[in-house]
C-alpha positions as CSV (number, residue, x, y, z in Angstrom):
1,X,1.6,-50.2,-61.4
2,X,-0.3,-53.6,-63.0
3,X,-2.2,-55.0,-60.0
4,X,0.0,-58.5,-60.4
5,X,3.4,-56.4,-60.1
6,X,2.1,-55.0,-57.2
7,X,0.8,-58.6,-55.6
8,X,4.3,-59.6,-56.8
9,X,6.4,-56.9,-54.8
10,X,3.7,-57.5,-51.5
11,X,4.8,-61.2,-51.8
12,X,8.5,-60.0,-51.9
13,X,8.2,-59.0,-47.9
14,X,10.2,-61.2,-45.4
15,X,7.2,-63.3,-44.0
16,X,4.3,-62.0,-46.9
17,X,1.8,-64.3,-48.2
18,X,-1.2,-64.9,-50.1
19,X,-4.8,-65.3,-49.0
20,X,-8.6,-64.9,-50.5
21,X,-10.4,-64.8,-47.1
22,X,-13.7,-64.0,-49.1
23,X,-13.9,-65.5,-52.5
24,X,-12.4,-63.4,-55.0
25,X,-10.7,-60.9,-52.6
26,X,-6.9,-61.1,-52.6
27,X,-5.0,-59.8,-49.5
28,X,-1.2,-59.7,-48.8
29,X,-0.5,-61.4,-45.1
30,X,2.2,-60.9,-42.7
31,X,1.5,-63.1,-39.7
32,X,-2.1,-63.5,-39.6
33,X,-3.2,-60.1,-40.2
34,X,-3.5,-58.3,-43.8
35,X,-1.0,-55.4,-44.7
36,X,-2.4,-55.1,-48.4
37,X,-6.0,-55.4,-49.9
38,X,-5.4,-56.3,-53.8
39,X,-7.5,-55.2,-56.1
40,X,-8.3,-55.3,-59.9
41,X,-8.3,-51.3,-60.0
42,X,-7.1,-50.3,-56.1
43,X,-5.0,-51.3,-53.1
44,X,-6.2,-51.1,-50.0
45,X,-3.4,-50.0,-47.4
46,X,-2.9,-48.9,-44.0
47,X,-2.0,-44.9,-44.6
48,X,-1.5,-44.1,-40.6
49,X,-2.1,-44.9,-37.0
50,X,-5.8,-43.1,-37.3
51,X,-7.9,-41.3,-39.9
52,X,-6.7,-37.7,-39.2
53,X,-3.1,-38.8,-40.5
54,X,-4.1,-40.7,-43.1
55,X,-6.3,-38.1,-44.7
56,X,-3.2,-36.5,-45.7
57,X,-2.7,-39.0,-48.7
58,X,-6.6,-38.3,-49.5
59,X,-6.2,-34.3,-49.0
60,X,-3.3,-34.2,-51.9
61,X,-4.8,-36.9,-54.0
62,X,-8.7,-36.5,-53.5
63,X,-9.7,-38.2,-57.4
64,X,-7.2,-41.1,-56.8
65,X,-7.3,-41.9,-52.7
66,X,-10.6,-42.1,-50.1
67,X,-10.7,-43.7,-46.8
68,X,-11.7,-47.6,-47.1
69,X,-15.0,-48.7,-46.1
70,X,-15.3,-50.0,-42.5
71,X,-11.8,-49.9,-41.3
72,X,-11.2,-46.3,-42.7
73,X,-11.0,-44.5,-39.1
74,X,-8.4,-46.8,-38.4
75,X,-5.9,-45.3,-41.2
76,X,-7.1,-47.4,-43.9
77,X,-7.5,-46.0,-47.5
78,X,-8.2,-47.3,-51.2
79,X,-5.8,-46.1,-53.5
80,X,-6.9,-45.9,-57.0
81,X,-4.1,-47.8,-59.8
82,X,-2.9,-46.3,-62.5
83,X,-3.9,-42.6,-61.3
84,X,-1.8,-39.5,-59.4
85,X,-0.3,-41.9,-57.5
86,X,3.3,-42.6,-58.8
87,X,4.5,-46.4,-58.6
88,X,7.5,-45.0,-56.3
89,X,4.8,-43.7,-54.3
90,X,2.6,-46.6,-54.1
91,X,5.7,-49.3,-53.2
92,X,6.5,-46.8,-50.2
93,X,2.9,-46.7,-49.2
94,X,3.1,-50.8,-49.2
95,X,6.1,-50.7,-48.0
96,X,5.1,-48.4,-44.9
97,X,1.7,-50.8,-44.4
98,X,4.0,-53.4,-43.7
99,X,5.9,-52.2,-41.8
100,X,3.1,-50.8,-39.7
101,X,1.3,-53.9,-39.4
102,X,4.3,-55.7,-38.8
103,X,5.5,-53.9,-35.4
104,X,1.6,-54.7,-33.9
105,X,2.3,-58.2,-34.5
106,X,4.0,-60.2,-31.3
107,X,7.8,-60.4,-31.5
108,X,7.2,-63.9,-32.0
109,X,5.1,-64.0,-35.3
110,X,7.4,-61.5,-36.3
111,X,9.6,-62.0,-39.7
112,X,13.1,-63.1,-38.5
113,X,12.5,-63.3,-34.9
């Protein structure tokens, strides 16, 4: 999936939006905290509640998915464009960061509450 079709479908979430909180670095918002890291070549996406679950995705795809740098033991991992990774896959991977971010956000900065 083309990294601005992807930025495109992040945007498409009830409450997304845009930010470069470092100069260059794109990241998809819910609230104030970041469900997507957006990338030229990878997406950065929260994969699980803690490392162990989230190297699942890196066991069956180990050339085209690694834990993140820095927030990895927290579930994080880069995901590699254009590689094993189908574009199905990837849109339920961004779709499951959402939604994971989402429900650790207060019911009041929640979308639609």
């Amino acid at each position: 999936m083309h990294d601005a079709r992807l930025l495109k479908y992040c945007l498409a979430k009830p409450g997304a939006w845009q930010d470069e909180p470092w100069e260059g670095d794109i990241v998809a918002k819910v609230g104030d905290k970041i469900f997507a890291f957006l990338g030229s070549t990878s997406i950065g996406l929260k994969c699980g509640p803690n490392r162990e679950e989230a190297d699942e995705l890196v066991r069956i795809y180990p050339d085209d998915v690694s834990p993140s740098a820095y927030i990895g033991r927290y579930g994080w991992n880069v995901i590699q464009l254009g590689g094993a990774v189908s574009d199905d896959e990837l849109r339920e991977l961004v779709d499951q960061s959402y939604d994971a971010i989402v429900s650790k956000l207060p019911k009041s900065k929640r979308p639609g509450c």
